[in-house]
C-alpha positions in Angstrom: 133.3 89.4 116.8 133.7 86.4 119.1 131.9 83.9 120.5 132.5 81.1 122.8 130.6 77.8 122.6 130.4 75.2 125.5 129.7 71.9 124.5 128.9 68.7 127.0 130.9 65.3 125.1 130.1 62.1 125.5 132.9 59.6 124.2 132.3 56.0 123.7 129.3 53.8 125.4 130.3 52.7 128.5 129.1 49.2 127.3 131.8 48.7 124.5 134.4 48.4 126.7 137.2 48.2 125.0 141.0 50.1 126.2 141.4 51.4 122.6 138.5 53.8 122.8 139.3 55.2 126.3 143.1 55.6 124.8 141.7 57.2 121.6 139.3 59.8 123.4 142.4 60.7 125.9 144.7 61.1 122.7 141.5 63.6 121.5 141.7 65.8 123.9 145.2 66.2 123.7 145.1 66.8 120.4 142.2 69.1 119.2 144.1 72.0 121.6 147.0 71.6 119.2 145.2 72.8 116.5 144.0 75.8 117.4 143.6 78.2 114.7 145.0 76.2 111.5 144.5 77.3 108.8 143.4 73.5 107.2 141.0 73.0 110.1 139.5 76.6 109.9 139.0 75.5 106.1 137.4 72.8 106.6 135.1 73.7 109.1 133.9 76.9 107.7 130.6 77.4 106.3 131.6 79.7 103.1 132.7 77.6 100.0 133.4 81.1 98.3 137.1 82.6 98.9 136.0 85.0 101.9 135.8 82.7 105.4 133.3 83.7 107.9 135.7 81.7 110.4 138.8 83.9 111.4 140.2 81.6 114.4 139.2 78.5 116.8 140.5 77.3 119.6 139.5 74.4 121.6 140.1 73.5 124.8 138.9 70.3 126.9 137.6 70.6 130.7 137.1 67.6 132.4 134.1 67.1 135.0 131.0 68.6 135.8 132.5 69.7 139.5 135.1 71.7 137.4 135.5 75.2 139.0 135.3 76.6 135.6 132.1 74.6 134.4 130.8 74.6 138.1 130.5 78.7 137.0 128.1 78.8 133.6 126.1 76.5 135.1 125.5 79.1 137.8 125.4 82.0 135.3 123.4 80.7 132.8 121.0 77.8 134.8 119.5 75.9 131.3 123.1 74.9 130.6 122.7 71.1 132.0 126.0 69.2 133.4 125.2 66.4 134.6 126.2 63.1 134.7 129.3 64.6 132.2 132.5 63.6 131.8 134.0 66.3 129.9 133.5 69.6 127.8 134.3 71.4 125.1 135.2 75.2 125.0 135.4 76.5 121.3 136.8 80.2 120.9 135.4 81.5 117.9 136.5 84.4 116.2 134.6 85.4 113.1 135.4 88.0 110.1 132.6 90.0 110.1 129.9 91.0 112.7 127.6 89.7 110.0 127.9 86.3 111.2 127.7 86.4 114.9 124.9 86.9 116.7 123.0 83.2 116.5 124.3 79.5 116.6 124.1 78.6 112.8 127.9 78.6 112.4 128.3 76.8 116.0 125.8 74.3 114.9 127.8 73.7 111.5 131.5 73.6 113.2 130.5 71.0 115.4 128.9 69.1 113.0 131.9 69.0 110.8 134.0 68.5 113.8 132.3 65.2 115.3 132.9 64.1 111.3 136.4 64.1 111.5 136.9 63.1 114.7 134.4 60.4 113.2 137.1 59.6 110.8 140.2 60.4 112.9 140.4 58.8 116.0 139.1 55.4 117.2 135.9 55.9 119.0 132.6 57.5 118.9 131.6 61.3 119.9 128.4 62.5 120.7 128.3 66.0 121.1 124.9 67.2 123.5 123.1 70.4 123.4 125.5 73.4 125.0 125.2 77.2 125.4 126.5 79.9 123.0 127.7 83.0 124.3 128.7 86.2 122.8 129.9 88.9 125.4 128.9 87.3 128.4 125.1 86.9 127.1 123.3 83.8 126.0 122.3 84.0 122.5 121.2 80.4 122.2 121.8 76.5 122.2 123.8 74.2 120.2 121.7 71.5 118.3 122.8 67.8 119.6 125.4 66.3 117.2 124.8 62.6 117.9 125.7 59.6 115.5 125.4 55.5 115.6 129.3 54.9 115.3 129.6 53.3 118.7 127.0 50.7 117.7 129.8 49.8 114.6 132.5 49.7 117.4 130.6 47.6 119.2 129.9 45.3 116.1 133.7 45.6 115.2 135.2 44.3 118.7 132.8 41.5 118.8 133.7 39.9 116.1 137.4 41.3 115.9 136.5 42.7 112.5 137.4 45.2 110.5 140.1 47.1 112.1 139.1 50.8 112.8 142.5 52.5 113.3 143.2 55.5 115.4 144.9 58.4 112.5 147.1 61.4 112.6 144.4 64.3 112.9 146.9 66.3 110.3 147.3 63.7 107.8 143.8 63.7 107.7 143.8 67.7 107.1 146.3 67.1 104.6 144.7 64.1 103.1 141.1 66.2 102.7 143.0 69.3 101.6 145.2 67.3 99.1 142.1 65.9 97.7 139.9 68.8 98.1 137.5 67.0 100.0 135.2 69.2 102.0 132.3 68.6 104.2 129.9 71.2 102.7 129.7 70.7 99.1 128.6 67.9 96.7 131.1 64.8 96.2 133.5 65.2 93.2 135.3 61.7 93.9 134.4 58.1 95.2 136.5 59.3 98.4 134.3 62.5 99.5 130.6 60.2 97.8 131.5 57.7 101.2 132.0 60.8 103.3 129.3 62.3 102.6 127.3 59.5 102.9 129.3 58.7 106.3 127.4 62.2 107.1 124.1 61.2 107.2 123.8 59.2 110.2 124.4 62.1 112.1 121.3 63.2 113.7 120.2 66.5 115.8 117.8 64.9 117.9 118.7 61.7 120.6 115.6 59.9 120.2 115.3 59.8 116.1 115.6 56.3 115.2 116.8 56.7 111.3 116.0 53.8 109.0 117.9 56.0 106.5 121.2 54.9 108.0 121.3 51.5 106.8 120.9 52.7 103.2 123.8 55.7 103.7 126.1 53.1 104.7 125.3 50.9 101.7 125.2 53.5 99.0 129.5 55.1 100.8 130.4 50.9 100.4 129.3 51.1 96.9 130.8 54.1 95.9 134.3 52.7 97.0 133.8 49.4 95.6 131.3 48.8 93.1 131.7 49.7 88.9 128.5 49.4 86.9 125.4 47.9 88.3 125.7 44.9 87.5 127.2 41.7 90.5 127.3 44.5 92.9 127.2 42.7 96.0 129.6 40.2 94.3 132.3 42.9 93.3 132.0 44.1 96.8 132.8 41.2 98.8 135.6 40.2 96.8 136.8 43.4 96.8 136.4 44.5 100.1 138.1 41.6 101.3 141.6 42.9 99.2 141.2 45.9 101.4 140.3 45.2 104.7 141.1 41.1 105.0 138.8 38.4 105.1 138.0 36.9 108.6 136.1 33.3 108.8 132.8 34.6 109.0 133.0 37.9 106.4 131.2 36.1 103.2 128.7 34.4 105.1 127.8 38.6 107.0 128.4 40.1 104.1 126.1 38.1 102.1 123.2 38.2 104.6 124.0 42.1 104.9 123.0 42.4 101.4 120.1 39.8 101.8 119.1 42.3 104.3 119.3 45.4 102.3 117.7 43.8 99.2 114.3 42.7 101.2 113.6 45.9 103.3 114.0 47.5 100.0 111.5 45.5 98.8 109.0 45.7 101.1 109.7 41.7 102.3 110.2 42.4 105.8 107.7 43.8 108.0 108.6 47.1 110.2 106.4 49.2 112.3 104.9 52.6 111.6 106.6 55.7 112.5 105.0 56.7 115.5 104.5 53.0 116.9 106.4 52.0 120.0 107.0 48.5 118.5 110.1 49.0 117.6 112.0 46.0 119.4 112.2 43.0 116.6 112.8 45.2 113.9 115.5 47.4 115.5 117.5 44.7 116.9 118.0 43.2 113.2 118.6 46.4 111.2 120.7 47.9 113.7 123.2 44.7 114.0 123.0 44.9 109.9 123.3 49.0 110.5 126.2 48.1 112.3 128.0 46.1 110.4 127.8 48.4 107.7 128.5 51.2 109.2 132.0 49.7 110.5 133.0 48.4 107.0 132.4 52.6 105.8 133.9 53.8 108.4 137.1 51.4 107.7 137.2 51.7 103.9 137.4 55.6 104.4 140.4 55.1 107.4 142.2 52.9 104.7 141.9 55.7 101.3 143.6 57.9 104.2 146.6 55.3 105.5 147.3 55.1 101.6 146.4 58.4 100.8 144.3 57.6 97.9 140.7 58.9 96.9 139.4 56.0 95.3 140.3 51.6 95.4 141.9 50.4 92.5 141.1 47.0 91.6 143.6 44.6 88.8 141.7 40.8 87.7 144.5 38.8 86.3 144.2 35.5 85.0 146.3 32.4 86.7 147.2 29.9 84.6 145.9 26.3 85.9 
């Protein structure tokens, strides 16, 4: 059984301006077509953990524009599938082993999920993949849930103050690099690698307007996974740990050290935030998303360095130098 998913993709924010994410994106969409039906990426995106895939193929392919001749058609033939303002789509061929698991969007909703993940991890800007159609012989069966994340506000945070680095990687070392280390993105960590990758995970959202104080928190507990032993100076092993890792601009003690100011008083109940349904967001939001941020680039950096030096986990050595 087959089914064939259309997806609208919005790359970076317009607003972060910066070459490297337009050259990333472009190197995306030459990419993911490469891949089609590989056996580590069919692995990693399936749903089963158990040795019988649901997932028998996928292929991808990019279409650029909403005036495209192909797109121009399923709008026409199926008129709640909205195009506008879109730069590009994604067409995902799915083939699955059994009838069983066709007929609704659960395993769409779950491959793309995965996907915007490790392109998350991969390449060197932010996805956001918007609701699209599924359809299984020629007949809508249903919408894709929106796949949306905050990693262009840590881009944004990054090339402002030129730090950390957030490389562009190989999409098959990564493969390799999850497969070699057994990583996957639907069961429980086993290593201080796949702990930050799962928390990476949780600041993707289904729904546009959610504003998730959760994220902040997610970010903090992936950092502390990678660089923290015990619970005891944890802010202190960090920053002179993470520092070894990803260098140490000017300003990095004096953010760091407000970052976990930050984290320690909204914990704490020492900084006021509005209620859930209040539309006072605007004091509140500005800080904890700059701290979000911040965060959110040093996870996403930390992860992109265990997979340059293929490792699963930082190891640290304190000698003492003589005076």
């Amino acid at each position: 059984m087959r089914q064939r998913v259309i997806v609208p993709v919005r790359c970076y924010e317009e607003d972060i301006n910066n070459e490297i994410c337009y050259i990333e994106f472009d190197r995306l969409v030459l990419d993911l077509p490469l891949f089609n039906n590989n056996t580590l990426l069919i692995t990693l995106l399936d749903d089963n953990e158990e040795h019988r895939l649901a997932l028998k193929g996928i292929k991808f392919k990019f279409y650029e524009g909403e005036n495209n001749s192909f797109i121009k058609k399923k709008k026409k033939d199926y008129p709640s599938f909205i195009t506008d303002y879109i730069d590009y789509f994604l067409v995902i061929e799915i083939e699955f082993n059994h009838k069983k698991h066709a007929g609704d969007t659960f395993y769409a909703d779950a491959y793309l999920a995965r996907l915007g993940l490790l392109i998350t991890i991969t390449y060197g800007t932010s996805i956001v993949f918007l609701r699209g159609i599924v359809i299984e012989k020629d007949l809508l069966i249903g919408r894709t849930s929106f796949v949306q994340n905050s990693i262009d506000f840590a881009y944004r945070h990054a090339f402002t103050i030129k730090w950390p680095v957030l490389p562009g990687l190989k999409l098959i070392e990564v493969l390799n690099w999850l497969n070699d280390y057994k990583i996957k993105f639907y069961s429980s960590s086993k290593s201080p690698a796949s702990r930050a990758l799962n928390a990476l995970s949780h600041i993707f959202n289904k729904d546009l307007s959610e504003t998730d104080t959760a994220h902040l928190f997610w970010c903090m507990l992936g950092i502390e996974a990678l660089f923290s032993k015990g619970s005891n100076g944890i802010s202190d092993q960090i920053r002179e740990k993470i520092k070894l890792v990803l260098g140490e601009p000017a300003e990095f003690k004096k953010k760091l050290t407000k970052l976990y100011g930050y984290r320690s008083r909204l914990i704490h109940g020492d900084i006021d935030f509005p209620a859930k349904f209040s539309i006072d967001h605007k004091n509140f939001e500005m800080e904890y998303w700059d701290y979000t941020a911040f965060a959110t680039s040093l996870l996403l950096a930390s992860i992109k360095g265990l997979i340059e030096n293929n490792i699963d986990h930082f190891t640290f050595d304190y000698q003492w130098k003589k005076p």
